[in-house]
PDB file of N, H, CA, C and O in Angstrom:
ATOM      1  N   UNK A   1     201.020  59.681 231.238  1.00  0.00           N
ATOM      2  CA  UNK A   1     202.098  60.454 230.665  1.00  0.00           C
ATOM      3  C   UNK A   1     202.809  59.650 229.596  1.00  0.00           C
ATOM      4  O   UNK A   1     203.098  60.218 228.542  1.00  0.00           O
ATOM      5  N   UNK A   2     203.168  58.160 229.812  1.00  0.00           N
ATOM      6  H   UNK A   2     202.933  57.699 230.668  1.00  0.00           H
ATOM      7  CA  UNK A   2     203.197  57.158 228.530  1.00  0.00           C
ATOM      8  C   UNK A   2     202.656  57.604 227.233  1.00  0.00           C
ATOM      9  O   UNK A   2     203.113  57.969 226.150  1.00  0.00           O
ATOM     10  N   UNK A   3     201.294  57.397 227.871  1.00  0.00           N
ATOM     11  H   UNK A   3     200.922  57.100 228.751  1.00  0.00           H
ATOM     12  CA  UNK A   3     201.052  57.242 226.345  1.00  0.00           C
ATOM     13  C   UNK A   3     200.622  58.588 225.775  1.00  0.00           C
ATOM     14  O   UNK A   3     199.937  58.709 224.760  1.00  0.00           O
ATOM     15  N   UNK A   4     200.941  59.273 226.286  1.00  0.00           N
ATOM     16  H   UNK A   4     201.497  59.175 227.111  1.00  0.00           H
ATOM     17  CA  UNK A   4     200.942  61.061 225.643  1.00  0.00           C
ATOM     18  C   UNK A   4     201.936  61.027 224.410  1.00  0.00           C
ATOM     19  O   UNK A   4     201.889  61.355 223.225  1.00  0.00           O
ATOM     20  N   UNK A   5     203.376  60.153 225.762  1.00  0.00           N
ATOM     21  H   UNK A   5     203.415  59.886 226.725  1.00  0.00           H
ATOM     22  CA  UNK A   5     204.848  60.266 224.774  1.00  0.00           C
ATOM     23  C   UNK A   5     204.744  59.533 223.255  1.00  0.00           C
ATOM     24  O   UNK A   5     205.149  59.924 222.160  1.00  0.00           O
ATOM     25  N   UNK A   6     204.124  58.468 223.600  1.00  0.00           N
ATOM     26  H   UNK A   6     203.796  58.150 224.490  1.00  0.00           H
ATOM     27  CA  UNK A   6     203.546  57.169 222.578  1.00  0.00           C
ATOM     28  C   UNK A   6     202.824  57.683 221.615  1.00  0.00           C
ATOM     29  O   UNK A   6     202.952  57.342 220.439  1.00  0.00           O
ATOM     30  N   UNK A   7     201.843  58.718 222.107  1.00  0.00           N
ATOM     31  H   UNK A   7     201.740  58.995 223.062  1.00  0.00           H
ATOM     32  CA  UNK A   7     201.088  59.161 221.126  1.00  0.00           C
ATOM     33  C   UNK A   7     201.279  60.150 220.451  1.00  0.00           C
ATOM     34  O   UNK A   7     200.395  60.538 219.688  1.00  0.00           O
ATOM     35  N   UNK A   8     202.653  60.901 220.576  1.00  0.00           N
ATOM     36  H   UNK A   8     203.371  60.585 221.196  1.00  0.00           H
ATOM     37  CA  UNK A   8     203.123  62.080 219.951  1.00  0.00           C
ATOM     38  C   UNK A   8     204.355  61.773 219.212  1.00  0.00           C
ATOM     39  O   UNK A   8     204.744  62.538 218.330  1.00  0.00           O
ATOM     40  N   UNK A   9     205.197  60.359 219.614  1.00  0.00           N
ATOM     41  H   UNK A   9     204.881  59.738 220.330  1.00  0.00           H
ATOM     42  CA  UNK A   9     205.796  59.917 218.480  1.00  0.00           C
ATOM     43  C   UNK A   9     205.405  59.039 217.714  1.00  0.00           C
ATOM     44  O   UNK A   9     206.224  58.602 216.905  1.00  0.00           O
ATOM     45  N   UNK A  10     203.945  58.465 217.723  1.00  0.00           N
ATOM     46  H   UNK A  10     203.280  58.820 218.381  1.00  0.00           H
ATOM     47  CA  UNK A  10     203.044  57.918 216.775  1.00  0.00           C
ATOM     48  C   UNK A  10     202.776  58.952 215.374  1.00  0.00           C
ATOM     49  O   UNK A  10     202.993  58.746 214.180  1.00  0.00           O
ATOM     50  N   UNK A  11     202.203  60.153 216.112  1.00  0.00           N
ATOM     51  H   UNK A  11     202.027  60.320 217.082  1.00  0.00           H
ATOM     52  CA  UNK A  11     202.095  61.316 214.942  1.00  0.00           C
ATOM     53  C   UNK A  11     203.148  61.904 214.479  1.00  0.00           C
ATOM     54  O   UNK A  11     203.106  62.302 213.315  1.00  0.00           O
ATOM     55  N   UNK A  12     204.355  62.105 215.276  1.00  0.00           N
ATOM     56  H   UNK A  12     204.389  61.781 216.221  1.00  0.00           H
ATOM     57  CA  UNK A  12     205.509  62.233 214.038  1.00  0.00           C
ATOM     58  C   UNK A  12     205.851  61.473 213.148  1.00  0.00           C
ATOM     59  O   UNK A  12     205.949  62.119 212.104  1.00  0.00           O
ATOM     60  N   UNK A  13     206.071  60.498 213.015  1.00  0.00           N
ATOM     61  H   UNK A  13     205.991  59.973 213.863  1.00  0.00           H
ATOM     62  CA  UNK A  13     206.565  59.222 212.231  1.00  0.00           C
ATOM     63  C   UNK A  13     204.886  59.319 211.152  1.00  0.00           C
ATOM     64  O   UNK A  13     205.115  59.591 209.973  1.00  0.00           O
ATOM     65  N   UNK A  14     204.065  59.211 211.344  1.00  0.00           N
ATOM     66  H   UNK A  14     203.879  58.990 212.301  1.00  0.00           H
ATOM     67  CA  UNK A  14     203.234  59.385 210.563  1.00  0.00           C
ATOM     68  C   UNK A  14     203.207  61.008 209.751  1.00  0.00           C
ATOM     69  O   UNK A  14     202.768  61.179 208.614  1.00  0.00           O
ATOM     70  N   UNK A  15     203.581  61.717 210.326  1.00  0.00           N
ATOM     71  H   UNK A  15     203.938  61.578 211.250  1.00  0.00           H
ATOM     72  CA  UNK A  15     204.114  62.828 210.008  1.00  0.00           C
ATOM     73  C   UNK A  15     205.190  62.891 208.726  1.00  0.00           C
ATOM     74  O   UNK A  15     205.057  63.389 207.609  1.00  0.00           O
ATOM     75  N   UNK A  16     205.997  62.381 209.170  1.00  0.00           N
ATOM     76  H   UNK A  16     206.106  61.975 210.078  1.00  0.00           H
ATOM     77  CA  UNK A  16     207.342  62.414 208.551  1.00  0.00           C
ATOM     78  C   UNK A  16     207.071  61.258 207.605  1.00  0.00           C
ATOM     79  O   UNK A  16     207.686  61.511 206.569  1.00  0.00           O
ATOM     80  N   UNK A  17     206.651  60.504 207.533  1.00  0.00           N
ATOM     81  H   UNK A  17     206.151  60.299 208.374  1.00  0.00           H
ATOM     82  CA  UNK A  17     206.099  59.390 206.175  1.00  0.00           C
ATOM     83  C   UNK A  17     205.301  59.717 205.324  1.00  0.00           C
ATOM     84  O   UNK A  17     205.105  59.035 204.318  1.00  0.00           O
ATOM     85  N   UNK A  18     204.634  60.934 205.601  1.00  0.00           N
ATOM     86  H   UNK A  18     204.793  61.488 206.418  1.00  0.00           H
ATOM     87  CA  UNK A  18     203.377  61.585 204.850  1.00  0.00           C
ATOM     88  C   UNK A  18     204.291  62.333 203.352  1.00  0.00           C
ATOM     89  O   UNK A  18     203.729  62.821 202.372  1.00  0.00           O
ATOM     90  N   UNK A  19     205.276  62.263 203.494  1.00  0.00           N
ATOM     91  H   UNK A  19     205.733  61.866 204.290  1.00  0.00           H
ATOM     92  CA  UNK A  19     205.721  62.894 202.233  1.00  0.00           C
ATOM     93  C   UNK A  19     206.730  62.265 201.196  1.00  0.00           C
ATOM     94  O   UNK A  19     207.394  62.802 200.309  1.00  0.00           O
ATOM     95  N   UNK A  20     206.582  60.368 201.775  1.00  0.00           N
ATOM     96  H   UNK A  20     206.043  59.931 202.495  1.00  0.00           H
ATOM     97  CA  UNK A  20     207.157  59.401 200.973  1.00  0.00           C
ATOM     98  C   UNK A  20     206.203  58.789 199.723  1.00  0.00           C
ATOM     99  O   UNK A  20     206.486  58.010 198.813  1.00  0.00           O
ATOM    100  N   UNK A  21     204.921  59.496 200.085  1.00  0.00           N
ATOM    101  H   UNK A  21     204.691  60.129 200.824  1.00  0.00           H
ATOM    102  CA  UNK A  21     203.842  58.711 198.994  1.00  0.00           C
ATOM    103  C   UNK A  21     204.339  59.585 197.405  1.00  0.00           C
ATOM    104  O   UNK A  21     204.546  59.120 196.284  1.00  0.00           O
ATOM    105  N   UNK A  22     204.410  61.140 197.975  1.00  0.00           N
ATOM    106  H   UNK A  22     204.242  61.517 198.886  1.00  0.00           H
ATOM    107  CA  UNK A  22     204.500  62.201 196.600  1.00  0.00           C
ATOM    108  C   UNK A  22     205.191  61.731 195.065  1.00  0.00           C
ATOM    109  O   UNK A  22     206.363  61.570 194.725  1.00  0.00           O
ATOM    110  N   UNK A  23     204.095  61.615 194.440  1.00  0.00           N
ATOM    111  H   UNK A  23     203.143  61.745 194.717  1.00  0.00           H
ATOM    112  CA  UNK A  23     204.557  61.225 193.074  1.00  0.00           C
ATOM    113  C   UNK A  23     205.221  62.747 192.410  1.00  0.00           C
ATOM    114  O   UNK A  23     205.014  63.949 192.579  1.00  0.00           O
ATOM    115  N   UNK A  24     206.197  61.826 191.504  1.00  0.00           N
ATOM    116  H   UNK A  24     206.365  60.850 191.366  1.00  0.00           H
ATOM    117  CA  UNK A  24     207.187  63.136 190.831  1.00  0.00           C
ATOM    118  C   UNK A  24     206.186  63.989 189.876  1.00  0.00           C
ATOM    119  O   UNK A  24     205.282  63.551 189.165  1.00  0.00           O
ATOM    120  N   UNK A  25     206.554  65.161 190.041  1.00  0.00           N
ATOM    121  H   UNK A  25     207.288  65.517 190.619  1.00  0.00           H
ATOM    122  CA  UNK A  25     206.207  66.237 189.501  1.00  0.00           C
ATOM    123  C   UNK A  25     206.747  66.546 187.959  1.00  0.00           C
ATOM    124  O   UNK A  25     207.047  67.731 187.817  1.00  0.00           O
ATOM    125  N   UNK A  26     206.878  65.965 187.121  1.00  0.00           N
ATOM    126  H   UNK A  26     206.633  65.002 187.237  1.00  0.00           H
ATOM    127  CA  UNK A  26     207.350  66.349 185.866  1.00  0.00           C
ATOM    128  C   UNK A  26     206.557  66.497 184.625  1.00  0.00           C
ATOM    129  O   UNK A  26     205.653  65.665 184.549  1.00  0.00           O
ATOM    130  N   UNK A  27     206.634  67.262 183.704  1.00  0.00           N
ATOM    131  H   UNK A  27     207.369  67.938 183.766  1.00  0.00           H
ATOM    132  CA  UNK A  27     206.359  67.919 182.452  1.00  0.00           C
ATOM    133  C   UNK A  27     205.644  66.639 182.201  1.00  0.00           C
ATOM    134  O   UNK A  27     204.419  66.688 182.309  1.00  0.00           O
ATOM    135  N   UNK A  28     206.334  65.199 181.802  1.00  0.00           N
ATOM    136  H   UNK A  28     207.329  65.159 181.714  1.00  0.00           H
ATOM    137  CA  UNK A  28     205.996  64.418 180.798  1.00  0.00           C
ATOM    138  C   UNK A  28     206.999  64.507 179.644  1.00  0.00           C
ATOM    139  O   UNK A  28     207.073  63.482 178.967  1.00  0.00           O
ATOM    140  N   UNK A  29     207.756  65.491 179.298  1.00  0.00           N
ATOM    141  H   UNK A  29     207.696  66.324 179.848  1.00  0.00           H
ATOM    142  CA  UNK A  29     208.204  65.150 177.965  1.00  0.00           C
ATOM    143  C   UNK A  29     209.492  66.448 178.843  1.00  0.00           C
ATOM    144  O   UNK A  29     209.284  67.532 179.388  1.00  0.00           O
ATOM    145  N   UNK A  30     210.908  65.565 178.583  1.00  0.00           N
ATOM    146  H   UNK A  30     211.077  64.685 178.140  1.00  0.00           H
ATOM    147  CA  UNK A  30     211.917  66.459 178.803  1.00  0.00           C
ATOM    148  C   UNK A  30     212.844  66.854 177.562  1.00  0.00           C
ATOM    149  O   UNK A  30     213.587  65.942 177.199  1.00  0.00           O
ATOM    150  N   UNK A  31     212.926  67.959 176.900  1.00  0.00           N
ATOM    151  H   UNK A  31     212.322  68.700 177.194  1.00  0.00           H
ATOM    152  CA  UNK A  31     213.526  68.501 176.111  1.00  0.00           C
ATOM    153  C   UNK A  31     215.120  68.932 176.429  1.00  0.00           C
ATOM    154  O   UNK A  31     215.819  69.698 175.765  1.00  0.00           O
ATOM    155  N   UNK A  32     215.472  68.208 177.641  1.00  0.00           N
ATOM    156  H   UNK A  32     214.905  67.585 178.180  1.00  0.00           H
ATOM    157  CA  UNK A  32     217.442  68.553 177.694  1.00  0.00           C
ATOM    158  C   UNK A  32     218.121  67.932 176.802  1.00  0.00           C
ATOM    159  O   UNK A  32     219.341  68.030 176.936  1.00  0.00           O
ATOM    160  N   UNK A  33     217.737  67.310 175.912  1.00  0.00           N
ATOM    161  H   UNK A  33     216.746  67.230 175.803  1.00  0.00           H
ATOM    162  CA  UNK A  33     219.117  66.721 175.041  1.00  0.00           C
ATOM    163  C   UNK A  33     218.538  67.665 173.935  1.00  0.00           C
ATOM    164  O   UNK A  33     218.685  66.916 172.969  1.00  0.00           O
ATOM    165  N   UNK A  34     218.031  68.701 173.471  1.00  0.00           N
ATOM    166  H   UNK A  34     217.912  69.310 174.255  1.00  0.00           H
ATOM    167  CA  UNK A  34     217.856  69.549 172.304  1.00  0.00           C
ATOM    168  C   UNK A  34     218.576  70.751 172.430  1.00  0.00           C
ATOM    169  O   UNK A  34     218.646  71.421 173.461  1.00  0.00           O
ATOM    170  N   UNK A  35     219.020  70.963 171.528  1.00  0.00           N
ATOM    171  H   UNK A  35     218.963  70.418 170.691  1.00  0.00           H
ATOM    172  CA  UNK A  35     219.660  72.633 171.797  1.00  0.00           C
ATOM    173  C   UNK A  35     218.484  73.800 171.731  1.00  0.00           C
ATOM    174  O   UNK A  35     217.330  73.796 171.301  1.00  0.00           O
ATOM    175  N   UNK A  36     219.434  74.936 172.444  1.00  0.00           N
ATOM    176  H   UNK A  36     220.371  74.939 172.793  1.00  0.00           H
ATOM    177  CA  UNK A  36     217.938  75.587 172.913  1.00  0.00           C
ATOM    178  C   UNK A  36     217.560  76.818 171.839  1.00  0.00           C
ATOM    179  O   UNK A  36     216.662  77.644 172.000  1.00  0.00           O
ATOM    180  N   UNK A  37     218.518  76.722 170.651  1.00  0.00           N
ATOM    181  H   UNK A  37     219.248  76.051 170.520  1.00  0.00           H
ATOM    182  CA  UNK A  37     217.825  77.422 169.398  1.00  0.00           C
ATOM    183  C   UNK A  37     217.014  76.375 168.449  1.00  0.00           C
ATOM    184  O   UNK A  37     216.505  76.686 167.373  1.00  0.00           O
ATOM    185  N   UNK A  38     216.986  75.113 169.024  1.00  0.00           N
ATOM    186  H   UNK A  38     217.400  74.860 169.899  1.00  0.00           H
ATOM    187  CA  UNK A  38     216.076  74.508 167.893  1.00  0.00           C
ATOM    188  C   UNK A  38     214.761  73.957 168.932  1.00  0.00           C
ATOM    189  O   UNK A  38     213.848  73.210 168.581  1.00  0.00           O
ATOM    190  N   UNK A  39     214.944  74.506 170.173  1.00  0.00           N
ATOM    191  H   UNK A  39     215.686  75.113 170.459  1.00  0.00           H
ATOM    192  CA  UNK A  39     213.584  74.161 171.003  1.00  0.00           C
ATOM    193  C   UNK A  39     211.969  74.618 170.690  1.00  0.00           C
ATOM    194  O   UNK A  39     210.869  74.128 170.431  1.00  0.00           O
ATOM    195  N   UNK A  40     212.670  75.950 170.912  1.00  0.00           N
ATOM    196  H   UNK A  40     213.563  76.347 171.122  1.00  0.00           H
ATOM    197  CA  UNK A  40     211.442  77.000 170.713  1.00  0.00           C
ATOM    198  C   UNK A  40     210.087  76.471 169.988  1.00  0.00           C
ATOM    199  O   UNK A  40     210.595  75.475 169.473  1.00  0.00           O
ATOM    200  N   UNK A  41     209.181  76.437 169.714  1.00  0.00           N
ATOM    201  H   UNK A  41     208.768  77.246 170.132  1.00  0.00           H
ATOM    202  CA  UNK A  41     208.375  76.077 168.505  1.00  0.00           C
ATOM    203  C   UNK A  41     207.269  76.782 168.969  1.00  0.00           C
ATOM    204  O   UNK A  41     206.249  76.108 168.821  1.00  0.00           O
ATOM    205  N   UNK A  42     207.146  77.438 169.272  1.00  0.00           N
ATOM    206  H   UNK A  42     207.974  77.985 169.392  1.00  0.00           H
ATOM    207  CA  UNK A  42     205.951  78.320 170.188  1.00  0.00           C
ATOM    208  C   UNK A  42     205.214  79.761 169.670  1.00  0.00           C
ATOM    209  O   UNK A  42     205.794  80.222 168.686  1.00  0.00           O
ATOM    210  N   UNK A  43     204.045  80.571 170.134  1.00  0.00           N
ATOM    211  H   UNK A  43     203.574  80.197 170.933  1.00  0.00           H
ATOM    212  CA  UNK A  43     204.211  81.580 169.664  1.00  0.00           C
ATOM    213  C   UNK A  43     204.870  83.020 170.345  1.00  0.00           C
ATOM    214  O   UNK A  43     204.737  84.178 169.947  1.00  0.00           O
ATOM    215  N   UNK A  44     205.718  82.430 171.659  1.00  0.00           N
ATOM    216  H   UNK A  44     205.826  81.490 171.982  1.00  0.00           H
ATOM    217  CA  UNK A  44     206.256  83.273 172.468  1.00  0.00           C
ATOM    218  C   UNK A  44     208.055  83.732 171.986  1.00  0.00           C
ATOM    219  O   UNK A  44     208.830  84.465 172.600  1.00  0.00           O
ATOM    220  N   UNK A  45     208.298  82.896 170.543  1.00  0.00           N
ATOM    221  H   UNK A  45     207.668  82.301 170.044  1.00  0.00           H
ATOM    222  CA  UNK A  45     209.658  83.633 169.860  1.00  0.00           C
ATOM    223  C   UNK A  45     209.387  84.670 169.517  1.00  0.00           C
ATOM    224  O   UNK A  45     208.245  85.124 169.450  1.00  0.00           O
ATOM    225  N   UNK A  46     211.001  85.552 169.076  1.00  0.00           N
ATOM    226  H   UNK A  46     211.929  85.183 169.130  1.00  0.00           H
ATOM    227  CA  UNK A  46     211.001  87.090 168.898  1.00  0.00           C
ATOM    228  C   UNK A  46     210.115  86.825 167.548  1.00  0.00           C
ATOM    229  O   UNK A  46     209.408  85.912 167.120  1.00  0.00           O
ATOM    230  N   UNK A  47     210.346  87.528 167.309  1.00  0.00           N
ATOM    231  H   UNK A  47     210.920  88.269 167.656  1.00  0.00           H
ATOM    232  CA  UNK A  47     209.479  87.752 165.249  1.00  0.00           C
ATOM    233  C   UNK A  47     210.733  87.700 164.583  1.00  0.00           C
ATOM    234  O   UNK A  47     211.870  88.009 164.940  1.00  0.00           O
ATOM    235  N   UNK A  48     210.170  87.148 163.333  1.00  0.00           N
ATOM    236  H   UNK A  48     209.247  86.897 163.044  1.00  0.00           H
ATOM    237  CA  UNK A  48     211.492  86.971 162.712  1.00  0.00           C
ATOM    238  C   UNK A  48     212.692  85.515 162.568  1.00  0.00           C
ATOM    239  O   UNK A  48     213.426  85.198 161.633  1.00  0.00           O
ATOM    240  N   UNK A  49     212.477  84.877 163.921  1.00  0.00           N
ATOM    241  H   UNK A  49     211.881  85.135 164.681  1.00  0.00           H
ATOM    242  CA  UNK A  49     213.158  84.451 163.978  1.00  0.00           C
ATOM    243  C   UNK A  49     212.484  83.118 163.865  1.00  0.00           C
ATOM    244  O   UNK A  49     211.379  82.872 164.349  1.00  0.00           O
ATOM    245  N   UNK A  50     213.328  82.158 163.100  1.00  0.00           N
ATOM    246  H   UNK A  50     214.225  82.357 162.707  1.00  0.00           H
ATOM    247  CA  UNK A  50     212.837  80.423 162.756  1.00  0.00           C
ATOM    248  C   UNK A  50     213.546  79.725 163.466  1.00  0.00           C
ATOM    249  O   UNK A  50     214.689  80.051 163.786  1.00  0.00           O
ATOM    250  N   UNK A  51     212.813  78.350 163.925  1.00  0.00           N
ATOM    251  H   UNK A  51     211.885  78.085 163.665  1.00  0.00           H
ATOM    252  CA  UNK A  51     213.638  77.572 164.925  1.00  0.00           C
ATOM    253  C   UNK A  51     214.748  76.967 164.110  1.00  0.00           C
ATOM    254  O   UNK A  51     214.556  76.862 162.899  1.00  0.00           O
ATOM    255  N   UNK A  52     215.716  76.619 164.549  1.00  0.00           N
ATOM    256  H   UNK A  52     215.872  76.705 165.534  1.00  0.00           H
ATOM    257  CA  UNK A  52     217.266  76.076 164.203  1.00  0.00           C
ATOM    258  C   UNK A  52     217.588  77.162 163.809  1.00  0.00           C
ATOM    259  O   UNK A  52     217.621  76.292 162.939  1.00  0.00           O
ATOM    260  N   UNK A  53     217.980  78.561 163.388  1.00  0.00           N
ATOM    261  H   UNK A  53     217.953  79.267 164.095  1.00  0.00           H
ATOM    262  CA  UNK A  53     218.646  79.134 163.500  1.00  0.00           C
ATOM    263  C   UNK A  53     219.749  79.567 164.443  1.00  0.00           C
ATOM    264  O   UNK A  53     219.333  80.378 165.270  1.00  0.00           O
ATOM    265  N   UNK A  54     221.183  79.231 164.579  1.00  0.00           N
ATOM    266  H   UNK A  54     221.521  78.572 163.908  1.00  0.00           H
ATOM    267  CA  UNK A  54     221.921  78.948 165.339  1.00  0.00           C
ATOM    268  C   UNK A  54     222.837  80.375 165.529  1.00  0.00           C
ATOM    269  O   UNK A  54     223.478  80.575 166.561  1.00  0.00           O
ATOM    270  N   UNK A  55     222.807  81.502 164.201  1.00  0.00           N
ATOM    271  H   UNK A  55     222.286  81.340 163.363  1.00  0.00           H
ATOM    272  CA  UNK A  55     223.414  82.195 164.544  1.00  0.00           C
ATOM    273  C   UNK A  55     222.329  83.388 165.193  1.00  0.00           C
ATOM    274  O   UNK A  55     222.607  84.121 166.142  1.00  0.00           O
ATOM    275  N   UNK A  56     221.226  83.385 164.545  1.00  0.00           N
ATOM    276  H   UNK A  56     221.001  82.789 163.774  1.00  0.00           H
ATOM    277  CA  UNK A  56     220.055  84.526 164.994  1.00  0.00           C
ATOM    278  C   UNK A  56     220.402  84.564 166.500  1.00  0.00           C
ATOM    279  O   UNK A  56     220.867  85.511 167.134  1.00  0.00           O
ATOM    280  N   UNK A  57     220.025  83.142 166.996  1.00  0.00           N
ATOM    281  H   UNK A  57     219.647  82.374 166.481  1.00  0.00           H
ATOM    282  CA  UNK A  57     220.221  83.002 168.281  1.00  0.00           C
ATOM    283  C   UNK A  57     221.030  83.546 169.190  1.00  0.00           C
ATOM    284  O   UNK A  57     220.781  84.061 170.280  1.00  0.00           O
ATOM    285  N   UNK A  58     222.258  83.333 168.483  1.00  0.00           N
ATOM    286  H   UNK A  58     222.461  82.915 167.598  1.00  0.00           H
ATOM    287  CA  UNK A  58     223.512  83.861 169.282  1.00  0.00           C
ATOM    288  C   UNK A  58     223.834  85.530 169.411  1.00  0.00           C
ATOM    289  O   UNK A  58     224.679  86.092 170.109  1.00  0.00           O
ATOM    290  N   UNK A  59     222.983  86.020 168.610  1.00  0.00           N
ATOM    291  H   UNK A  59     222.296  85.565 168.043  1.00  0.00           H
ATOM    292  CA  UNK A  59     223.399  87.439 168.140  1.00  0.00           C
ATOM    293  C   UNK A  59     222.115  88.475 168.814  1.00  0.00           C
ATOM    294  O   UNK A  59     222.320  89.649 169.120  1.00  0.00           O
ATOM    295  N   UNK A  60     220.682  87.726 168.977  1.00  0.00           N
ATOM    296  H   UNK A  60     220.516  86.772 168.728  1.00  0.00           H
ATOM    297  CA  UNK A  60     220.230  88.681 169.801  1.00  0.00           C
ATOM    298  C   UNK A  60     220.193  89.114 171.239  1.00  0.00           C
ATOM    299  O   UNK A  60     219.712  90.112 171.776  1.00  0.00           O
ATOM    300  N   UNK A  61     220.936  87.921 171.771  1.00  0.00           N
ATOM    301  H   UNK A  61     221.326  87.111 171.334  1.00  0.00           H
ATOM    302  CA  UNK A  61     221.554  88.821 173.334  1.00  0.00           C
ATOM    303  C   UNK A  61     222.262  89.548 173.459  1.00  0.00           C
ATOM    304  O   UNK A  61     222.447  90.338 174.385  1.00  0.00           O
ATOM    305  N   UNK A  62     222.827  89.374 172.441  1.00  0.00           N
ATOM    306  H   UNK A  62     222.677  88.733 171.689  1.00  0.00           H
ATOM    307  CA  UNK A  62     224.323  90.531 172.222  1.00  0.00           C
ATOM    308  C   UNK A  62     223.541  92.076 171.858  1.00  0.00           C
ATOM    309  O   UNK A  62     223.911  93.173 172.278  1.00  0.00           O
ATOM    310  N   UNK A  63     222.153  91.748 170.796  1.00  0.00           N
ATOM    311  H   UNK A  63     221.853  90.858 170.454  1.00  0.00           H
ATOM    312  CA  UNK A  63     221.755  93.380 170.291  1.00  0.00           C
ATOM    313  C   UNK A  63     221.063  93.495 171.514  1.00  0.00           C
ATOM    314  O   UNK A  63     221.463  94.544 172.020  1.00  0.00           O
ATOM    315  N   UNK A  64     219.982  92.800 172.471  1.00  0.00           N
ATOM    316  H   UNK A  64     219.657  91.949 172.060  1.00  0.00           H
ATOM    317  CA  UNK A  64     219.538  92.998 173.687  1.00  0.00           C
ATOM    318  C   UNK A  64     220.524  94.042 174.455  1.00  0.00           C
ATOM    319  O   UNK A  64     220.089  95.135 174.818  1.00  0.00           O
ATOM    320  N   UNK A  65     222.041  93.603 174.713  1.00  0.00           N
ATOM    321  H   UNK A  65     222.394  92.716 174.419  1.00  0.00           H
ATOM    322  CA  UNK A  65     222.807  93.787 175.541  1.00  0.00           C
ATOM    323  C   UNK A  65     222.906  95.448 174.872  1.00  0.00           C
ATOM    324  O   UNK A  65     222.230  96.340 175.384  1.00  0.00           O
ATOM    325  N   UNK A  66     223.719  95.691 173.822  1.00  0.00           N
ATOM    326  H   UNK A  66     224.268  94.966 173.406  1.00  0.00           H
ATOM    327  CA  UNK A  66     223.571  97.248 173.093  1.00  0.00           C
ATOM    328  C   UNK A  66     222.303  97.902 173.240  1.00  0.00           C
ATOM    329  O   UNK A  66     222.100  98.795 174.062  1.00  0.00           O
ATOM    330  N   UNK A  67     221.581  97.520 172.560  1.00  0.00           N
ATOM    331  H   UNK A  67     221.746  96.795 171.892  1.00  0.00           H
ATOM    332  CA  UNK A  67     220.643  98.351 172.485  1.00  0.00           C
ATOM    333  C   UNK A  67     220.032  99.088 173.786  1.00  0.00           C
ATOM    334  O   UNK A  67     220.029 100.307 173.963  1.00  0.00           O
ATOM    335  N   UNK A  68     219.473  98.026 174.732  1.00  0.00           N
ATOM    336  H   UNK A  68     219.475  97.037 174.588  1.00  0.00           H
ATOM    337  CA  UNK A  68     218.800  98.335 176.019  1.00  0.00           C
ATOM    338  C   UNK A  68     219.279  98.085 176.981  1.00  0.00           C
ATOM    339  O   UNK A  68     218.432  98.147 177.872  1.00  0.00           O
ATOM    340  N   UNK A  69     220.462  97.748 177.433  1.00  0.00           N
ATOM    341  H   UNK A  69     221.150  97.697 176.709  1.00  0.00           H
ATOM    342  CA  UNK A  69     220.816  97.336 178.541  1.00  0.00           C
ATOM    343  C   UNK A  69     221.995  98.160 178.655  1.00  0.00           C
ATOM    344  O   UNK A  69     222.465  98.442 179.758  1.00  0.00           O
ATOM    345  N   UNK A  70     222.480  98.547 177.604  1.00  0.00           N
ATOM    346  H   UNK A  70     222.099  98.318 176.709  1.00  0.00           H
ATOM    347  CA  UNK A  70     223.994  99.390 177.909  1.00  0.00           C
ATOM    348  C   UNK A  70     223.739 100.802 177.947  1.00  0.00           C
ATOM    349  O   UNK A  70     223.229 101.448 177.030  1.00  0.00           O
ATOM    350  N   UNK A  71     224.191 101.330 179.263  1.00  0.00           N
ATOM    351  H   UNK A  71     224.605 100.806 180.008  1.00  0.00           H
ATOM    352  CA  UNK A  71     223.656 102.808 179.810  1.00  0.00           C
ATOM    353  C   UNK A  71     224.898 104.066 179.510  1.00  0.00           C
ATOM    354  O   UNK A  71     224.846 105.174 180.043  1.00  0.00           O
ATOM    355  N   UNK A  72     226.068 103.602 178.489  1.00  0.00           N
ATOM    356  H   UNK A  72     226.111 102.701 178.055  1.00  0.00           H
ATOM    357  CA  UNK A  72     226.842 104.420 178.508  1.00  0.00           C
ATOM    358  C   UNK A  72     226.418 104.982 177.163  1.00  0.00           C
ATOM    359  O   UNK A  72     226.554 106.197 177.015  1.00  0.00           O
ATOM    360  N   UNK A  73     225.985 104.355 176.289  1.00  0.00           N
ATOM    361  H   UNK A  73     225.875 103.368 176.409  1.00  0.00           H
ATOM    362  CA  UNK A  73     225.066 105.482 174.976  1.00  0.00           C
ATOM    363  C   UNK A  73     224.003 106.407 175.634  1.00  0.00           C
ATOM    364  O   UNK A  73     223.651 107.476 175.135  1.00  0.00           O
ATOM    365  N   UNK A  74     223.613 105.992 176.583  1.00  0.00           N
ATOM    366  H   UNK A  74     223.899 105.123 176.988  1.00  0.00           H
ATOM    367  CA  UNK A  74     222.217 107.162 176.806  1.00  0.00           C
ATOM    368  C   UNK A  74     222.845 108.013 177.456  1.00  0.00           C
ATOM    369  O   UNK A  74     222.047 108.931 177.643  1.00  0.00           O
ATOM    370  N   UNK A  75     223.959 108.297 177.988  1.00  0.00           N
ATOM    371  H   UNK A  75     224.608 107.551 177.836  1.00  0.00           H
ATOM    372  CA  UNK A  75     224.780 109.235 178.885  1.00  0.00           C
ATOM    373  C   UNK A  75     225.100 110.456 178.315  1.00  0.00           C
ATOM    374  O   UNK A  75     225.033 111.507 178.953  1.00  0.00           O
ATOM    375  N   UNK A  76     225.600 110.358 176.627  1.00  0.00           N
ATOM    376  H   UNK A  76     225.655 109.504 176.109  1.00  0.00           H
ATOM    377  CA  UNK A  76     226.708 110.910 175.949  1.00  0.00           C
ATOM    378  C   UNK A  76     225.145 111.997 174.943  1.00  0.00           C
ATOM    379  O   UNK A  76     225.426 112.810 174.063  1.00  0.00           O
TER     380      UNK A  76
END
């Protein structure tokens, strides 16, 4: 009955150490110190729009928000 106990807190502790080896998971290249209208460089931007543009940026959540998201024009 010892060494049952012995041998089942042998495999926890080996257990529980099994997830001190895990190497970090990251990109490789972190882009947080860039602002996020001059990030983009991809072909997944709207059309139209060039990176560093600071006001484009600011202004199409706002037409997002009118256009398609606001349900009191489709009412009337």
């Amino acid at each position: 009955m010892k060494r049952a106990g012995l041998l089942l807190a042998a495999l926890a502790a080996v257990a529980g150490l099994a997830g001190c080896g895990e190497k970090p998971q990251t990109r490789g290249v972190n882009k947080a110190d860039v602002a996020a209208y001059q990030g983009a460089q991809n072909q997944f931007v709207s059309p139209g729009w060039k990176v560093g543009d600071k006001t484009s940026w600011e202004q199409r959540p706002k037409a997002r928000m009118q256009n398609s998201q606001n349900e009191y024009p489709k009412t009337n």
